[in-house]
KELUM-904745 format. One line per field, with one value per residue (C-alpha): y, x, z. Coordinates in Angstrom, 2 decimals. Example, Ala and Ser with C-alpha at 12.3 -4.5 7.8 and 13.67 -1.06 7.14 Angstrom:
<nodes>
yy <- -4.50  -1.06;
xx <- 12.30  13.67;
zz <- 7.80  7.14;
</nodes>
This chain:
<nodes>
yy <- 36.86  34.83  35.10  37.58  37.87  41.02  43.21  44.14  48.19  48.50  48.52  47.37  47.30  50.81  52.02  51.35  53.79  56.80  59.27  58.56  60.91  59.34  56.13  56.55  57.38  55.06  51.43  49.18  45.31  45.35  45.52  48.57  47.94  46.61  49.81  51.39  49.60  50.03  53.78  53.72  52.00  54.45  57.44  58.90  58.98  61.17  59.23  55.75  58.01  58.72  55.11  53.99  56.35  55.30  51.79  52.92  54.87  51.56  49.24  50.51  47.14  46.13  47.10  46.96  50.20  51.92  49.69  50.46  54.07  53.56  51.85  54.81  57.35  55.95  54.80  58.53  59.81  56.83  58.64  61.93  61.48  59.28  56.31  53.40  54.91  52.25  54.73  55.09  51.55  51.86  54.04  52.45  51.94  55.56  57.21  60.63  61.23  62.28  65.08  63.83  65.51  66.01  66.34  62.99  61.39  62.37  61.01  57.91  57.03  57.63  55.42  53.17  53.48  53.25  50.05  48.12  49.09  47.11  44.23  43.59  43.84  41.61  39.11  39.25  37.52  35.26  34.54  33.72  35.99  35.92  39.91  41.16  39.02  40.14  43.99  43.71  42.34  44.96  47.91  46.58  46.25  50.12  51.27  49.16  50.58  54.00  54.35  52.48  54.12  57.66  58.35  56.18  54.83  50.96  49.68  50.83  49.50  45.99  46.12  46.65  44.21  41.27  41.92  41.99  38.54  37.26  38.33  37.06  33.66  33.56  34.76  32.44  29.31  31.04  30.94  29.37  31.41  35.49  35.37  39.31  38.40  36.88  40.84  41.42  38.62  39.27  43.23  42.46  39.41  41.38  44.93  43.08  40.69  43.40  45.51  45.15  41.99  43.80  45.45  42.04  40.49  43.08  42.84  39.21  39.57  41.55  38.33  39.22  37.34  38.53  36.38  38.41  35.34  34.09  37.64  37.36  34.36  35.35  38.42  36.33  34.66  37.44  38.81  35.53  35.07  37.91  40.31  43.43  44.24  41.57  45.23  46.38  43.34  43.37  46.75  45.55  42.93  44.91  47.15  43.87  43.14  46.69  46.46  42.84  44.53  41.96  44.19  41.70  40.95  44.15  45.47  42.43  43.36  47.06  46.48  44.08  47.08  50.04  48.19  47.69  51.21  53.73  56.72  55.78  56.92  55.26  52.24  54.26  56.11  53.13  51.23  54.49  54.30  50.89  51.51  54.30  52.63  50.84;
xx <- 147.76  144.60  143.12  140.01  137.70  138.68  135.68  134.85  135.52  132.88  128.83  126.90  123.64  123.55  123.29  119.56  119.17  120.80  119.85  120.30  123.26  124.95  124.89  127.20  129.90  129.97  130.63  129.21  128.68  127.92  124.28  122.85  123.31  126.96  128.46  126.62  128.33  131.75  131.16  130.40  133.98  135.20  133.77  131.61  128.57  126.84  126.64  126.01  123.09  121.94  122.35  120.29  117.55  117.14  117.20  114.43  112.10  112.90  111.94  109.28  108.68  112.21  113.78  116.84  116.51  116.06  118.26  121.26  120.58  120.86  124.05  125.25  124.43  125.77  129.23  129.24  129.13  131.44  133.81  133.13  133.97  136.68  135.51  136.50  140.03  141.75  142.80  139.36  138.69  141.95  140.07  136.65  135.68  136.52  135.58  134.32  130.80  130.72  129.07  126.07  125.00  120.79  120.01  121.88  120.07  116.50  117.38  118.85  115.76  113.28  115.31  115.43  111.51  110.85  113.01  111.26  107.83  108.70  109.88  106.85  104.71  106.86  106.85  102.87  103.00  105.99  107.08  110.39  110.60  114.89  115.21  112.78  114.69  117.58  116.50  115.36  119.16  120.88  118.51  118.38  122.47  122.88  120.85  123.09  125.89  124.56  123.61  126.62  129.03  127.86  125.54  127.35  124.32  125.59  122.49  120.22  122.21  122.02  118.49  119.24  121.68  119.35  117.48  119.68  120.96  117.25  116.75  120.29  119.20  116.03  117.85  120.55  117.60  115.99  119.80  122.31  124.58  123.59  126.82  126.30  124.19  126.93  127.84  125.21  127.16  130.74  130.47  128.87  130.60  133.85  133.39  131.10  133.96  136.61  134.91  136.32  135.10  132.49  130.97  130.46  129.08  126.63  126.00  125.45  123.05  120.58  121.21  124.02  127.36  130.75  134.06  136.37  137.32  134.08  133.36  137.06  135.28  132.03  133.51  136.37  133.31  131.82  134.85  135.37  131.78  130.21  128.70  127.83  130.00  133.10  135.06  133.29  134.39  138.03  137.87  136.86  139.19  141.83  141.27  140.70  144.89  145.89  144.24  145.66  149.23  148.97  150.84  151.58  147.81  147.01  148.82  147.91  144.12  144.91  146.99  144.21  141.61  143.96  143.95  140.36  139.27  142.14  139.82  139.66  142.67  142.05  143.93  147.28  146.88  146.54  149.50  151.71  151.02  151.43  155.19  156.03  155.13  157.57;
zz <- 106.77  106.29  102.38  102.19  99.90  97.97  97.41  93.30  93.34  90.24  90.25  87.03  89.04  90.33  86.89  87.62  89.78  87.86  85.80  81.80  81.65  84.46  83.48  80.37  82.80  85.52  85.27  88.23  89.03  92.79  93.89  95.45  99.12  98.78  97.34  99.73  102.56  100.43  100.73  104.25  104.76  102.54  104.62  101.52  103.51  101.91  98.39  100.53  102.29  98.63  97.86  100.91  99.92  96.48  96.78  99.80  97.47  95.10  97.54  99.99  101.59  102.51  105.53  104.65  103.02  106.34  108.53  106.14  106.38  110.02  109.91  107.61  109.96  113.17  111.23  110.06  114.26  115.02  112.57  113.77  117.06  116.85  118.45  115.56  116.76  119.20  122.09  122.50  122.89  125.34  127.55  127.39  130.69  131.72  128.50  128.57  127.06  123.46  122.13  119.71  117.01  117.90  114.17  113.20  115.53  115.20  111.36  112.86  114.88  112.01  109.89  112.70  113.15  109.48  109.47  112.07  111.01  107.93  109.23  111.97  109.23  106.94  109.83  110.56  107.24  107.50  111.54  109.16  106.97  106.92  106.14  108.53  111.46  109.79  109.85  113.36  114.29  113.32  114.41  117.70  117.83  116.46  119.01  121.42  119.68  119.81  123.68  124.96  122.88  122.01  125.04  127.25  128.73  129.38  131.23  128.63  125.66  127.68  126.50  123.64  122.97  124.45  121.66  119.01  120.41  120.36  117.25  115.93  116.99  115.29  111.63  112.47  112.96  109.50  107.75  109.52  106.78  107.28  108.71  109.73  111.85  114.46  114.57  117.37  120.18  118.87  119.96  122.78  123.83  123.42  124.96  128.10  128.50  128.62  131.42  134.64  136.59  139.18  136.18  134.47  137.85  137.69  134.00  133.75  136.54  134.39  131.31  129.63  129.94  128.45  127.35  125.33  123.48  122.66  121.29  119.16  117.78  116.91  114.93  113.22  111.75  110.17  108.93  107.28  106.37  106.62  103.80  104.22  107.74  107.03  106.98  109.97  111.94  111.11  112.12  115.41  115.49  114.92  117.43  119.88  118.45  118.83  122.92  123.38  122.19  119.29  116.89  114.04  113.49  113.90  111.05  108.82  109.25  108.72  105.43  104.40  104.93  103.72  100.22  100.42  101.46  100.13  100.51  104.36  106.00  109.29  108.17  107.86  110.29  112.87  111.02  111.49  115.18  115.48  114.08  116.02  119.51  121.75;
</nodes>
């Protein structure tokens, strides 16, 4: 198994943004946003929601506030509905049509619209301002994320993911190391690259071109790299192993996460099946 950077389970700066009588109790060192993310991968979305929205109300002019409580809320449906699981993945080009939740996602396009308002005012000021590109990456890939894999609308989530790409590029030209930012081509390298080939004729007609390899790639970089969604994309990557019947990097990626996120039982769950198949 390749070495990961192990993720500190304590957080000295959120101690900021508690009450007096809460801060006596808790002990933390990692900056707002990253426990967040941590309890995202832990499936306490609520507290990351609370998190996101304090570190918001904190920090009106950064939209990362937003675009964090964006990614909350779509990982939270993801979860809900089963779609992180790799059968689904198994299944994706005949995949039945979830059911969305229509409260979750009137909140997940405000925070969405709150998010980019920031950033295209950030960048009327600064063409590179690195967080605003940034911010703009990632709300344009969970939208992609969100109408190719909840509402199963593929064509519009090409749009979608265009953008994301575009915008990727631009961070990337800003700060060649925002390593999350690679998130936006891996996905959609990988899941365009493993559609059947008539669909990708027709799909790199309207721009976009798929290799599932080139996707592996891009995501093995931000696991390696990566910040605030290294978990995310060795989630990803090990459902890409679990598809591609790779079983014994599969497990190493899902041991790796299992230790990381104990109070996620995904991990096991996908090891256990991993065991039990033939």
């Amino acid at each position: 198994m390749r070495k990961r950077r192990q993720v500190p389970l304590t957080i000295l700066a959120l101690l900021l943004l508690l009450p007096p009588a809460m801060a006596t109790v808790a002990k933390f060192s990692l900056p707002p946003l990253d426990y967040g993310f941590q309890l995202l991968y832990n499936l306490d979305f609520d507290r990351a929601h609370n998190v996101f929205a304090s570190w918001e109300q904190s920090h009106p002019d950064d939209p990362m506030g937003p675009t964090c409580d964006a990614a909350g809320l779509l990982f939270s449906e993801f979860h809900r509905l089963g779609i992180l699981e790799s059968q689904f993945f198994e299944r994706f080009e005949n995949r039945p049509k979830p059911a969305n939740d229509p409260a979750m996602r009137a909140r997940f396009d405000a925070a969405i619209q709150q998010a980019e308002a920031i950033a295209q005012r950030r960048l009327a000021k600064n063409p590179k301002d690195k967080d605003a590109l940034f911010a703009l990456t990632l709300t344009n890939g969970l939208q992609g994320d969100y109408a190719a894999l909840i509402e199963k609308r593929n064509l519009a989530s090409l749009h979608y993911t265009k953008q994301a790409t575009a915008w990727a590029e631009q961070t990337l030209a800003v700060d060649p190391d925002c390593y999350d930012a690679h998130i936006a081509g891996g996905i959609s390298k990988y899941l365009i690259g493993s559609m059947a080939a008539p669909v990708r004729w027709l799909v790199r007609l309207g721009g976009v071109s798929g290799d599932k390899q080139a996707g592996i790639k891009e995501l093995k970089l931000v696991a390696d790299r990566g910040h605030y969604l290294a978990p995310f994309a060795d989630i990803l990557l090990a459902i890409a192993y679990v598809r591609d019947h790779d079983k014994q990097h599969a497990r190493e990626l899902l041991a790796s996460l299992e230790v990381q996120f104990p109070s996620n039982p995904l991990f096991a769950e996908e090891i256990a099946k991993l065991n039990s198949s033939h």
